[in-house]
C-alpha positions in Angstrom: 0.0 0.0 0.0 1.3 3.4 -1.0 -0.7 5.6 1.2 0.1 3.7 4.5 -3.5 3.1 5.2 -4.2 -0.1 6.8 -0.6 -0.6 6.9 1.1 -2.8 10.6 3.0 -1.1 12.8 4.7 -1.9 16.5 1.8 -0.4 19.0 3.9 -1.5 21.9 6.3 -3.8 23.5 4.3 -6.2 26.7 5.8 -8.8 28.6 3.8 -11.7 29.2 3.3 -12.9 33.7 4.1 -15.6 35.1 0.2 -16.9 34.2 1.0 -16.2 30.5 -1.4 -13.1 30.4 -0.2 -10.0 29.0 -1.5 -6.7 29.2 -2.7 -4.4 26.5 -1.9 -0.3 27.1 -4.2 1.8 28.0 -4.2 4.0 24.9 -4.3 1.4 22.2 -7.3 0.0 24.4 -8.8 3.4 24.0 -7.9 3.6 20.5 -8.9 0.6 19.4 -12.1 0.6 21.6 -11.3 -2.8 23.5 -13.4 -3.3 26.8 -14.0 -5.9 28.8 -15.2 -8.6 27.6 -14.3 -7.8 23.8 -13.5 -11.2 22.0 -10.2 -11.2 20.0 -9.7 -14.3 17.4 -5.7 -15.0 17.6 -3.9 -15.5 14.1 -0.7 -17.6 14.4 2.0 -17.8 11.6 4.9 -20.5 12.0 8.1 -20.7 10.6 9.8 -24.1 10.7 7.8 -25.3 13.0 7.9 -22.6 15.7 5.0 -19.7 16.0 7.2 -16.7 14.7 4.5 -14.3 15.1 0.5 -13.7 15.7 -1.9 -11.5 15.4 -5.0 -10.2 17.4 -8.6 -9.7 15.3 -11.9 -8.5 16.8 -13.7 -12.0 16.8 -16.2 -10.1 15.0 -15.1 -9.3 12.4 -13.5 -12.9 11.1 -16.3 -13.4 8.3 -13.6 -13.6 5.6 -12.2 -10.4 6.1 -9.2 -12.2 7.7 -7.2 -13.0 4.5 -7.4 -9.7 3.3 -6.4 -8.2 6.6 -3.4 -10.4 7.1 -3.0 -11.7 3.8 0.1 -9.7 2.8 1.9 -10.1 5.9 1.5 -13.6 6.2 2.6 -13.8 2.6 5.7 -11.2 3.3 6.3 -13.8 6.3 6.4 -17.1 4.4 9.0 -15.2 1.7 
């Protein structure tokens, strides 16, 4: 994309308790208007075996809108 729109960019850096929960900040909470409750679907990419890298979608809004969301970085991640 040319424009940037849409584009992914590091939000923030967490570190994940003893539990394995994390923590979302506040402000991209806020910004992405997350509350309690708010079901995320988890997108998982491996590389050789290992999860490299995953992404968080609104459970919502799965109905296939999920390839063309994360279909260029998954592709850009299996190169």
């Amino acid at each position: 994309m040319s424009d940037n729109q849409g584009c992914c960019k590091i939000e923030a850096v967490v570190t994940m308790d003893a539990k394995g929960q994390i923590v979302l900040p506040k402000n991209l909470r806020e910004r992405a208007k997350l509350e309690s409750g708010t079901k995320l679907a988890i997108a998982a990419l491996e590389r050789e075996g290992v999860v490299c890298c995953f992404v968080m979608v609104r459970a919502e809004a799965l109905g296939g809108t999920v390839k063309n969301m994360l279909g260029t970085m998954f592709q850009e991640a299996h190169e």
